[in-house]
C-alpha positions as CSV (number, residue, x, y, z in Angstrom):
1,X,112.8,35.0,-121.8
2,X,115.7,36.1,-124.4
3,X,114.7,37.9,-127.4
4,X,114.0,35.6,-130.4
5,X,114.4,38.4,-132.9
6,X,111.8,39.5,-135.4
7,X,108.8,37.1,-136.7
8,X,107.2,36.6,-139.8
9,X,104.3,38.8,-140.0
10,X,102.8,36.2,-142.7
11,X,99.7,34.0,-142.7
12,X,99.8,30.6,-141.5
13,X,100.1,29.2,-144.9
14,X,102.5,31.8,-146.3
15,X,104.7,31.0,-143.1
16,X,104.3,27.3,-144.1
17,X,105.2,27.6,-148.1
18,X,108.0,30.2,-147.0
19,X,106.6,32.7,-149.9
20,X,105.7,36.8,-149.5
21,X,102.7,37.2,-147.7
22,X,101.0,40.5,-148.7
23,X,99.4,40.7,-145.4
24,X,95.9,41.9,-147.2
25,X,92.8,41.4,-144.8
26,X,90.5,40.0,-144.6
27,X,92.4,37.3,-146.5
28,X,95.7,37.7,-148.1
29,X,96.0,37.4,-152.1
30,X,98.5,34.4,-152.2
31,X,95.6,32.9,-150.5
32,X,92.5,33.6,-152.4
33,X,94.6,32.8,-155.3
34,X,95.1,29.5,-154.3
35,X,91.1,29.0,-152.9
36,X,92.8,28.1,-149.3
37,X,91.2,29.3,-146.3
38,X,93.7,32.2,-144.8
39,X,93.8,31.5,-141.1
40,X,95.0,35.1,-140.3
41,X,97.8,37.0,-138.6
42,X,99.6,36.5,-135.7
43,X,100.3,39.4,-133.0
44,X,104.1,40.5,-133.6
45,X,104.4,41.5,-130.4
46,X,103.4,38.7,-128.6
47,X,105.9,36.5,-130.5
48,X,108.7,38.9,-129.7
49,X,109.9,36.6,-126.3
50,X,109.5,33.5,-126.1
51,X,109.5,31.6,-122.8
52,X,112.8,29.6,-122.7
53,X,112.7,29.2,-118.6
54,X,112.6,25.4,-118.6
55,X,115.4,25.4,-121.5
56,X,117.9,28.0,-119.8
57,X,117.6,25.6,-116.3
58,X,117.9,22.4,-117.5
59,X,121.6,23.7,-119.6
60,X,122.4,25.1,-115.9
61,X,121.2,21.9,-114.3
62,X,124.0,20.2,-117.0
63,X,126.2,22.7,-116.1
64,X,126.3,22.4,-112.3
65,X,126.3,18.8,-112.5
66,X,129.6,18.6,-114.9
67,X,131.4,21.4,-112.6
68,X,130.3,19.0,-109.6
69,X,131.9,16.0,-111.2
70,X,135.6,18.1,-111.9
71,X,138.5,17.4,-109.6
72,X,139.9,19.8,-107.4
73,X,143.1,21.4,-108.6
74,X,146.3,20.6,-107.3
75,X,149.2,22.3,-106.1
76,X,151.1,21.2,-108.9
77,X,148.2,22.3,-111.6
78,X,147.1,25.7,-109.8
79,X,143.6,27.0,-110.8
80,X,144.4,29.2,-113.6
81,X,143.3,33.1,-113.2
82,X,139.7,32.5,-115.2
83,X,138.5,30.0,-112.3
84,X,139.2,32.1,-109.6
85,X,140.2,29.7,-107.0
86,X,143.0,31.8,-105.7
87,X,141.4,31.5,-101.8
88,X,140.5,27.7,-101.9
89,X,144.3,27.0,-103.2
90,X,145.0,29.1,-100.3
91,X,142.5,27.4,-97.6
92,X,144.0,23.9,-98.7
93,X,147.6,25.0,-98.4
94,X,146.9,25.7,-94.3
95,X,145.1,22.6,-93.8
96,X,147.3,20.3,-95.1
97,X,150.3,22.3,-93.3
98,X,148.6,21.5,-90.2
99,X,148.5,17.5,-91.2
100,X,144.4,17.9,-91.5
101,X,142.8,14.8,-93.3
102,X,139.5,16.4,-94.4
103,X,139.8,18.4,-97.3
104,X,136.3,19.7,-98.7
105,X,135.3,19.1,-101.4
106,X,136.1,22.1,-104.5
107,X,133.0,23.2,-106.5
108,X,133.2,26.5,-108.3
109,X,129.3,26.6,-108.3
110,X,126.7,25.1,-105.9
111,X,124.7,22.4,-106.9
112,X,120.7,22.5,-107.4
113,X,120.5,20.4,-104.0
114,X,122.5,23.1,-102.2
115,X,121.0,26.1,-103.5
116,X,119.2,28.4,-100.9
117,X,115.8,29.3,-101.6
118,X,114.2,32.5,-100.6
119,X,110.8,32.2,-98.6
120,X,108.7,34.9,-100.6
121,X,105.2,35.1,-98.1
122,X,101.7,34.5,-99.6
123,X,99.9,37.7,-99.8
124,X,97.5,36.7,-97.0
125,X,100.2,36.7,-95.0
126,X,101.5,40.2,-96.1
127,X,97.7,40.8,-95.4
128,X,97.3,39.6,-92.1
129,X,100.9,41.5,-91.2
130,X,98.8,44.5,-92.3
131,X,95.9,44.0,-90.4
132,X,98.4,42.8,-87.1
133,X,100.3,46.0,-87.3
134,X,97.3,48.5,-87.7
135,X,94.6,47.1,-85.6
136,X,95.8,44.5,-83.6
137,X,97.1,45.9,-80.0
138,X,98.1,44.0,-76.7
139,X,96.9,45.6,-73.0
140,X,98.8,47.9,-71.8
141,X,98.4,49.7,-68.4
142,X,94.6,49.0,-68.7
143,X,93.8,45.7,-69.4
144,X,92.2,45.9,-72.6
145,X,93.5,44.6,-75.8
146,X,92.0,44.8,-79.5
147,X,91.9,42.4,-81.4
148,X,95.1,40.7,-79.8
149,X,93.0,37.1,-79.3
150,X,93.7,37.1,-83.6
151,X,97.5,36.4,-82.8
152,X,96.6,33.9,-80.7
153,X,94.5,31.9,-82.3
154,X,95.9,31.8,-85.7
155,X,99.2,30.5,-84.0
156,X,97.4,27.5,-82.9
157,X,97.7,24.8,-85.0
158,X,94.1,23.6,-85.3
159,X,92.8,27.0,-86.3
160,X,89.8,26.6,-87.7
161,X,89.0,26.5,-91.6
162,X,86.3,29.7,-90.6
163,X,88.4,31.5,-88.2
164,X,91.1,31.9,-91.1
165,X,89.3,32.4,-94.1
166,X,87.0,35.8,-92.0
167,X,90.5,37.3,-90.7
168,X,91.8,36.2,-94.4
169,X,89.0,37.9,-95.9
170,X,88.8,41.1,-94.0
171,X,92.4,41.7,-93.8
172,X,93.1,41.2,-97.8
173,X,90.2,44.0,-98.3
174,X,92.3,46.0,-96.3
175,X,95.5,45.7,-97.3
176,X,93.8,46.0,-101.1
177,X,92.7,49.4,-100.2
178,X,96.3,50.5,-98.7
179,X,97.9,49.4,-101.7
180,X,95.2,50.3,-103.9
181,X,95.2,46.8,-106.2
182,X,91.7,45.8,-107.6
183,X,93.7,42.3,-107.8
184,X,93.8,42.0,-104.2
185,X,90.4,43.5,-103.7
186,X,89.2,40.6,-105.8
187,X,90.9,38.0,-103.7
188,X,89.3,39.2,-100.9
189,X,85.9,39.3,-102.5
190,X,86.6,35.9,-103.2
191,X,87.5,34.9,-99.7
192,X,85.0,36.6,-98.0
193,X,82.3,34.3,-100.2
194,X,84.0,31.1,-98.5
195,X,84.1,32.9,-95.6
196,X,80.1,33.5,-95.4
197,X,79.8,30.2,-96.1
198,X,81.4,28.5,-94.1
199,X,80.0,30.9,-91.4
200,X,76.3,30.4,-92.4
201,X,77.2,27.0,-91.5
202,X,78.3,27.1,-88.3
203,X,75.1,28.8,-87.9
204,X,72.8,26.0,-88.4
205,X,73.7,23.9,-85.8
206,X,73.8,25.7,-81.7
207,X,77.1,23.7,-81.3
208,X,78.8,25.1,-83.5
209,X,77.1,28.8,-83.5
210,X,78.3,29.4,-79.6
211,X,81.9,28.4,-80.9
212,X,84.3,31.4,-79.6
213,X,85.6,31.1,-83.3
214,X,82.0,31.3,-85.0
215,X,82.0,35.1,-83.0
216,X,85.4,35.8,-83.9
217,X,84.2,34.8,-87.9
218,X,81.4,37.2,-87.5
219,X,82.9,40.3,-86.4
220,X,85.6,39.8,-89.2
221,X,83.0,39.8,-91.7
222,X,82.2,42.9,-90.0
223,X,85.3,44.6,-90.4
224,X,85.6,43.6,-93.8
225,X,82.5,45.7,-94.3
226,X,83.7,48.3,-93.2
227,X,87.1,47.7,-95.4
228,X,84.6,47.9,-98.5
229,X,82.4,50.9,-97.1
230,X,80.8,52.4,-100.7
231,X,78.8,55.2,-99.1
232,X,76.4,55.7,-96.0
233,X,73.9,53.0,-96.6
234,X,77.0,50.6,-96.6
235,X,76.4,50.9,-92.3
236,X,73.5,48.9,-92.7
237,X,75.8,46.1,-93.7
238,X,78.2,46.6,-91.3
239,X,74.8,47.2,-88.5
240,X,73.7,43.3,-89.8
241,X,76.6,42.1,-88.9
242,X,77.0,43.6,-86.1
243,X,73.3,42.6,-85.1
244,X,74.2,39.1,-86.2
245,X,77.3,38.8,-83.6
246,X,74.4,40.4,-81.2
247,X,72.1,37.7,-81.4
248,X,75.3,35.0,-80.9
249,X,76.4,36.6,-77.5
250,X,72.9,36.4,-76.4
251,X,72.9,32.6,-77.3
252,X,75.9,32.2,-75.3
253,X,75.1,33.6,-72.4
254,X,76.6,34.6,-69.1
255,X,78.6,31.3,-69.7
256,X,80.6,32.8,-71.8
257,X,82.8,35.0,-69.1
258,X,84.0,31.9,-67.9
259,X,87.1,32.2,-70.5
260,X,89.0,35.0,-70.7
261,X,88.5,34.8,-74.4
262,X,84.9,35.3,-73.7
263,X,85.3,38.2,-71.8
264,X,87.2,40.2,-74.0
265,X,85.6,39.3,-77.1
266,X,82.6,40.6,-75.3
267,X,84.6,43.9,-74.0
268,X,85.5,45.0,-77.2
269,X,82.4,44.1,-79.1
270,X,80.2,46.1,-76.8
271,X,81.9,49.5,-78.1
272,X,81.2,48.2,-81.4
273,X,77.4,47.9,-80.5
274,X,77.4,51.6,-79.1
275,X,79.0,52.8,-81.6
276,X,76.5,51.5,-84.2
277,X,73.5,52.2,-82.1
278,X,74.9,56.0,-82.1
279,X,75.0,56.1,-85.9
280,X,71.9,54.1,-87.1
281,X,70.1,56.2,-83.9
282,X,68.8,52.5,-82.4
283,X,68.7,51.3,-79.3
284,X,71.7,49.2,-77.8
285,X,69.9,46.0,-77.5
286,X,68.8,45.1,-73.9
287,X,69.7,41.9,-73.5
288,X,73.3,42.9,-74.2
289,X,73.3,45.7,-71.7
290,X,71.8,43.2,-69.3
291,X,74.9,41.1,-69.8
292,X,77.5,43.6,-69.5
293,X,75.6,44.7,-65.9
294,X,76.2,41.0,-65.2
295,X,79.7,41.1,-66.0
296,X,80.9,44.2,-64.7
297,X,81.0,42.6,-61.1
298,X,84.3,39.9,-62.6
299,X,85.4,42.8,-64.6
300,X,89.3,43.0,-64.0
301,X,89.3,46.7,-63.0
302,X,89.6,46.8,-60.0
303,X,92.9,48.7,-59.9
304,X,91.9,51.0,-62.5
305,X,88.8,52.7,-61.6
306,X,86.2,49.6,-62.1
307,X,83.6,51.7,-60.7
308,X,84.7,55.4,-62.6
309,X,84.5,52.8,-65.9
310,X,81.2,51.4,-65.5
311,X,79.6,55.1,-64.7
312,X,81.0,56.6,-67.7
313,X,79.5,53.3,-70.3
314,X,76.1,54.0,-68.4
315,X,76.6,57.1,-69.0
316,X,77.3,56.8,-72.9
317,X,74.3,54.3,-73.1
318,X,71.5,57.0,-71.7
319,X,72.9,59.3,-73.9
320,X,72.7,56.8,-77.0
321,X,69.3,55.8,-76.2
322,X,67.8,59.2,-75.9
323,X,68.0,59.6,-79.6
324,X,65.2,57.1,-79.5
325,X,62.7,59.1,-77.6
326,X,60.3,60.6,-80.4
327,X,57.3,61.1,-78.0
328,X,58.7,63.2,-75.1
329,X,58.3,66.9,-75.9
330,X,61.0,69.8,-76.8
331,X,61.1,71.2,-73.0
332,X,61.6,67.3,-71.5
333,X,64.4,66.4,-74.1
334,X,66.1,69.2,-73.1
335,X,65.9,68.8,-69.2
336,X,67.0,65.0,-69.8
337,X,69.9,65.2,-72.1
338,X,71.4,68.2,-69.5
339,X,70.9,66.0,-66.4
340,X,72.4,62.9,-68.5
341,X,75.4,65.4,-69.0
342,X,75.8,66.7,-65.8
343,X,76.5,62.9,-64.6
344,X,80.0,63.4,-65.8
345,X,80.4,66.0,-63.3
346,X,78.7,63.5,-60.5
347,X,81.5,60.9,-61.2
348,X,84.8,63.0,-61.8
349,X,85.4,62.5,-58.2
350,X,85.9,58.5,-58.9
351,X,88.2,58.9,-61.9
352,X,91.6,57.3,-60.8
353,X,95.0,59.6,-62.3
354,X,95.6,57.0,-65.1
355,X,92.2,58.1,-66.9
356,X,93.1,61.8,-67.0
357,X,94.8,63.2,-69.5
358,X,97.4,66.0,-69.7
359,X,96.8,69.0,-71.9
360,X,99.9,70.3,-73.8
361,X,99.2,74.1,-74.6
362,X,102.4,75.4,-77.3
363,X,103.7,79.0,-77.3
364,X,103.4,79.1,-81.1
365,X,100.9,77.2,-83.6
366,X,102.3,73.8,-85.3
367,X,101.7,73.0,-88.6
368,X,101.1,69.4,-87.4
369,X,97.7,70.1,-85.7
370,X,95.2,72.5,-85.7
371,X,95.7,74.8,-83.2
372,X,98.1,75.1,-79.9
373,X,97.4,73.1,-78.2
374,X,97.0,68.6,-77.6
375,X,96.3,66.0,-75.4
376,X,98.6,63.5,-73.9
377,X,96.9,60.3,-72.6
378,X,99.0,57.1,-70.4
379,X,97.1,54.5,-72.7
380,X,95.3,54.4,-76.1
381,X,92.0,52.9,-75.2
382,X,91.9,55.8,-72.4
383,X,92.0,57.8,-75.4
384,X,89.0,55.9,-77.6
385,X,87.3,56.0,-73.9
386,X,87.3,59.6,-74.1
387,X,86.6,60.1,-77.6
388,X,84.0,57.9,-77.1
389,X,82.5,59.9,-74.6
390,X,82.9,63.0,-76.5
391,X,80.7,61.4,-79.4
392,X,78.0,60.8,-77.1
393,X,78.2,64.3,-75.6
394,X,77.9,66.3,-79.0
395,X,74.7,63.8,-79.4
396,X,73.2,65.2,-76.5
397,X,73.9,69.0,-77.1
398,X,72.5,68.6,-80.6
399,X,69.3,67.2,-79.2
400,X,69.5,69.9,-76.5
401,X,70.3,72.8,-79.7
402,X,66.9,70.8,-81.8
403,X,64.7,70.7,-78.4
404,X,65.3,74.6,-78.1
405,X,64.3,75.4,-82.0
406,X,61.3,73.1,-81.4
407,X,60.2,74.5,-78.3
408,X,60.5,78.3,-79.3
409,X,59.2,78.2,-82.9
410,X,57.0,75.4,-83.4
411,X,54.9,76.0,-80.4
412,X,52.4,78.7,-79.3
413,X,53.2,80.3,-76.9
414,X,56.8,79.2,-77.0
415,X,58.0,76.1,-74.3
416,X,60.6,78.4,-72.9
417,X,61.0,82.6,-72.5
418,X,63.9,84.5,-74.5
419,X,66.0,84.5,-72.0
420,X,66.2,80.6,-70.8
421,X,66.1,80.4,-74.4
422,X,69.3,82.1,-74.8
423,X,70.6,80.8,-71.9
424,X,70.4,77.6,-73.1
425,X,71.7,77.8,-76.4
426,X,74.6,79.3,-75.2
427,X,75.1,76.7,-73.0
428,X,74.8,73.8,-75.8
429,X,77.3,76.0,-78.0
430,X,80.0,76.2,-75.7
431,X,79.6,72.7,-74.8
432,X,79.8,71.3,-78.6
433,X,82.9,74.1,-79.3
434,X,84.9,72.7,-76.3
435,X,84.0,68.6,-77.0
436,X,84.7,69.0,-80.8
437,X,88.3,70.5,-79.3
438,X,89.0,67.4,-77.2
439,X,88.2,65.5,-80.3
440,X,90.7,67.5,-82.1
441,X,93.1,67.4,-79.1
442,X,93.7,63.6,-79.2
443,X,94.2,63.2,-83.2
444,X,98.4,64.3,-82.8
445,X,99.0,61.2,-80.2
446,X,96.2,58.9,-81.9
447,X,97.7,59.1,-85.2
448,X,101.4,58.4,-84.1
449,X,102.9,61.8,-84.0
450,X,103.6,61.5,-80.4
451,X,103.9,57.5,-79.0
452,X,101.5,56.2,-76.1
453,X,104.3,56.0,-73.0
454,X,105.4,52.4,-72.3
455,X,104.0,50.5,-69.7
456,X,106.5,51.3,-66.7
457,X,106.6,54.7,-68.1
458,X,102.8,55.4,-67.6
459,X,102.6,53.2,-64.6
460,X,105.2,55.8,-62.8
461,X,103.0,58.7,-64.1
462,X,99.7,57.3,-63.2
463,X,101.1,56.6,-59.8
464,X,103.3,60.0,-59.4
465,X,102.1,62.6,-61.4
466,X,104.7,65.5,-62.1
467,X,104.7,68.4,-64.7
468,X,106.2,67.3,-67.8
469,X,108.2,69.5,-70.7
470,X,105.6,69.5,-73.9
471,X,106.1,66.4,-76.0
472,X,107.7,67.0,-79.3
473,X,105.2,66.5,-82.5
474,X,106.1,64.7,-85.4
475,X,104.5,64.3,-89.0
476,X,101.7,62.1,-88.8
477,X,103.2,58.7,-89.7
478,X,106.8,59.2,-88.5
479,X,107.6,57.8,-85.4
480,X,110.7,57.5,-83.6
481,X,110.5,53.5,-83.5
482,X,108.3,51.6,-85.4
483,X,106.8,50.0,-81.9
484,X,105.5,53.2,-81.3
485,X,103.1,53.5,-83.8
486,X,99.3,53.5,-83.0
487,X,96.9,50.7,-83.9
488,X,94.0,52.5,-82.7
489,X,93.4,55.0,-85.6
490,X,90.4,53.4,-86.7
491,X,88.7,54.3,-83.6
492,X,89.5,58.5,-84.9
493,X,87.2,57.8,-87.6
494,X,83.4,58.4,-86.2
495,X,84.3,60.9,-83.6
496,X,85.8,63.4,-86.1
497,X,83.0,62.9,-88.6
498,X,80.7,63.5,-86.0
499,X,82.4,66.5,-84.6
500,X,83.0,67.7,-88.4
501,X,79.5,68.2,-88.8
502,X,79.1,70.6,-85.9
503,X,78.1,73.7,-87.6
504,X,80.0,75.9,-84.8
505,X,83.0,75.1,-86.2
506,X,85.2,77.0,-89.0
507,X,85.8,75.6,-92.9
508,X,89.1,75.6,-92.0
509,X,88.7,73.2,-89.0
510,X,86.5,70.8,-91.1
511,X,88.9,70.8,-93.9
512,X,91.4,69.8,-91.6
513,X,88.9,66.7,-90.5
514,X,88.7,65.6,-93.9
515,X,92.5,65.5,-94.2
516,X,92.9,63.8,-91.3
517,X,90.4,61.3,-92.6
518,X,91.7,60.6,-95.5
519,X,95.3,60.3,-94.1
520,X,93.4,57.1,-91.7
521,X,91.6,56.0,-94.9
522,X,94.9,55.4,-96.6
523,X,97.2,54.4,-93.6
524,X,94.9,51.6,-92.4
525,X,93.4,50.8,-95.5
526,X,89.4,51.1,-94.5
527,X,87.1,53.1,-97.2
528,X,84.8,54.1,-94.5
529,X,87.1,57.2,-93.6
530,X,87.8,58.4,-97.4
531,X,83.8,57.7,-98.2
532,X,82.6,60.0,-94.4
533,X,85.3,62.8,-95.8
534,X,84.0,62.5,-98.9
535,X,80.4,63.3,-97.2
536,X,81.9,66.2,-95.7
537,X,83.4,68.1,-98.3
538,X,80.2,67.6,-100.4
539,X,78.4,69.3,-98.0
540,X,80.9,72.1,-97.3
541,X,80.9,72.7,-101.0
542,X,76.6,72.9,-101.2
543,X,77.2,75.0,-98.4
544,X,75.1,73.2,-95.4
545,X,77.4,74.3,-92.9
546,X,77.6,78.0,-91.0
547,X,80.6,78.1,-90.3
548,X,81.4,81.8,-88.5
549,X,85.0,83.2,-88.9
550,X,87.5,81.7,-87.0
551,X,91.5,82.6,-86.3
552,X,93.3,79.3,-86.2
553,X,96.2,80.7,-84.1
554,X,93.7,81.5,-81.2
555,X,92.0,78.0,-80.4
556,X,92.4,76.9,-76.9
557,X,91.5,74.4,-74.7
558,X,90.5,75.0,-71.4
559,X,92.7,72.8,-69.2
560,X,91.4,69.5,-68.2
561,X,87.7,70.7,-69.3
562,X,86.3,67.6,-68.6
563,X,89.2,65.7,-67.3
564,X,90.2,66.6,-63.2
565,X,88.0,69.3,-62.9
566,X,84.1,69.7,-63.2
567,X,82.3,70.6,-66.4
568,X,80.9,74.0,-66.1
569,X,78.4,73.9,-69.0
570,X,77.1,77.7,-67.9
571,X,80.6,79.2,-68.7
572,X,82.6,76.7,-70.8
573,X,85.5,79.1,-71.9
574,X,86.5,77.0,-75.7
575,X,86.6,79.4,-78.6
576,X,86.5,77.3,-82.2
């Protein structure tokens, strides 16, 4: 676009007669004057480059063309020093000394048919890269994946016009948020439409609805939910989604673990389903607990602790579903959510060494975690397991801490004396103080500041465990090798909000939460952790919390607290 110098700032008729315009408005006076109707001013700036693309490449297009047709220079006419041909003269001198016949052809440029033209990807692919290197993760030593059936399905080339446009639609919002480009976010907008429509379709017919790809389409509109999460009401969104996928798995029924596909789609979707029922305080559907009992016989765990598995998701669904119970009284609620509790101590004994985790305890604080002291697990969905767990468990202590306040003041005489009263609560405490801690624990490794072992690595471990020297910590989002970095963040999000809201804990700590939420928000691009820390920090500020005084430099860990040894709920040792 060269510079075409100043224009006329005259009116159209002005411009035209070549006369002095006086530029009056609304009309100028050569105008009125002359009774014409004045047609106005043009905008200066906008005339100041003109587009002469087309006119610049057609004179190169010439150009290369007449260099094309020139004749190679000879040793007798030697390319003078302006054409520097100084290495072809030099190149045909040694061919022809060695009696060759082919001499190639001299061009000082390339012609158009032999330029190379740079592949510049769409942005849905730049989006889809984003979304593959954040979320998408193969199995490792336990054989569960997320979201790795997206790779292999969008490499197949019949993908579906659904299939695309959800993964499209979902991974554009996103990427939009990481970059922060309304432009994007609108493009995404956009695709999602087509994307609900096209999925509404497949909805009408049952052919088409128990399609693996009709799922898939389903749960990316979920996710992209969750990319465009405004505030807490947006869960309801994400929850209709989420029941929408429900109602499909239930359609397809138990024939649906005859693919492999089937079965893990159905693996990870169930943690979705908790995970929702533990927010929204519903019920996990039964007909989808029915079919994971049906599954879990064909489950592929049989070298890693099938059984241990299997206890612990029973485990997190009685805890889940006793936020449902509004009729039982304070003193029942209490005894129940304790004995659901104490069923991790009834299973430890199953737990194979690949589902423990080592605890790394540092002689001096870091300024990369809060605290001394982390966790170090052999896989990363051992690591959501856990946190998954720990969600569940500061669920049931709340109830337990609620039960207790119920009990002794709302009832006359009182459900329990002073001193199981205290007994109790001291009890719930210690158990929220130490399971916010193993929250906290697992952010360094989650977030990428130390990588997940590889596979050989953690199989050798889980097989021989040996005392290891503490893992060094990096700053969240520097990694040694870019292989290394962790695609499970987005499973950090609802565990530290949850454990954030623990009034046991200090300002300090929950400040640290909302960094490390926002640090999620803005790594993988989802507005559901910047809009939870958000939540938080409002209610720090109106001063909802009790937070007692707490020394950073003195929070521990007890080792392994509910890991290889039992959870002793009467003496639980954490100090937040």
């Amino acid at each position: 676009m060269p510079n075409v110098g100043r224009p006329s700032k005259g009116c159209q008729n002005c411009r035209a007669r070549k006369i002095k315009c006086d530029q009056k408005r609304p009309s100028c006076s050569q105008c009125k004057r002359a009774g014409r109707d004045c047609q106005g001013y043009r905008d200066p700036l906008s005339m100041m480059f003109k587009n002469e693309s087309e006119v610049v490449a057609k004179k190169a297009e010439k150009r290369y063309e007449k260099l094309a047709k020139q004749k190679p220079p000879s040793k007798k006419d030697p390319p003078t020093p302006t054409t520097d041909c100084s290495k072809w003269s030099l190149d045909q001198d040694r061919l022809m000394s060695q009696g060759s016949t082919h001499v190639a052809p001299y061009t000082r440029y390339p012609t158009p048919e032999s330029m190379t033209r740079e592949i510049v990807p769409s942005i849905q692919d730049h989006a889809v890269g984003f979304f593959i290197g954040n979320y998408v993760a193969q199995p490792q030593i336990i054989p569960r994946g997320q979201f790795e059936w997206i790779v292999e399905l969008l490499a197949q080339p019949d993908t579906e016009e659904v299939l695309q446009n959800s993964v499209y639609a979902a991974s554009l919002a996103g990427f939009a948020n990481a970059s922060k480009s309304p432009t994007i976010m609108q493009q995404a907008q956009k695709t999602y439409g087509a994307a609900l429509r096209m999925t509404n379709e497949a909805l009408r017919s049952k052919e088409t609805a128990i399609k693996d790809t009709t799922l898939i389409a389903v749960i990316m509109l979920g996710m992209y939910e969750n990319f465009v999460f405004k505030d807490r009401r947006s869960i309801q969104a994400w929850a209709k989604h989420v029941d929408g996928a429900c109602a499909l798995i239930e359609l397809r029924g138990k024939d649906q673990f005859q693919s492999s596909l089937g079965r893990r789609l159905f693996h990870q979707f169930y943690g979705v389903v908790m995970l929702v029922a533990l927010e929204t305080g519903r019920e996990i559907p039964t007909a989808m607990h029915e079919l994971y009992q049906l599954m879990t016989p064909t489950s592929d765990y049989s070298i890693h602790g099938r059984q241990w598995t299997t206890r612990l998701i029973d485990f997190m669904h009685s805890a889940i579903n006793l936020n449902k119970d509004k009729e039982s009284d304070p003193k029942t609620m209490v005894e129940t959510a304790l004995k659901i509790d104490h069923e991790l101590d009834a299973i430890k004994g199953l737990m194979p060494r690949i589902w423990d985790y080592d605890v790394i305890h540092l002689d001096q604080p870091s300024e990369h975690l809060y605290g001394r002291t982390y966790h170090i697990y052999l896989d990363a969905w051992i690591a959501q397991m856990w946190n998954n767990v720990n969600s569940c468990r500061l669920s049931l202590y709340n109830i337990v801490r609620e039960n207790l306040a119920r009990g002794w003041m709302w009832h006359q005489p009182p459900l329990f004396s002073s001193t199981e009263y205290d007994l109790l609560n001291r009890t719930a405490e210690a158990a929220l103080r130490s399971t916010c801690t193993a929250i906290f624990a697992s952010v360094p490794q989650i977030t990428g500041m130390i990588p997940f072992p590889d596979l050989s690595t953690a199989r050798r471990r889980a097989s021989r465990p040996e005392s290891k020297e503490p893992a060094p910590l990096y700053t969240m989002g520097t990694y040694l090798d870019v292989s290394t970095s962790s695609t499970h963040m987005v499973h950090l999000i609802w565990p530290l909000y949850a454990a954030a809201q623990i009034d046991l804990i200090s300002s300090g700590m929950r400040q640290w939460c909302i960094d490390v939420l926002h640090y999620v928000a803005l790594r993988i691009g989802t507005r559901q952790a910047v809009v939870l820390a958000d939540e938080l920090k409002e209610m720090q500020r109106a001063g909802l919390f009790t937070t007692p005084f707490v020394d950073r430099t003195t929070l521990e860990i007890p080792h392994r607290s509910y890991g290889t040894g039992a959870y002793d709920s009467g003496h639980a040792s954490a100090c937040l």
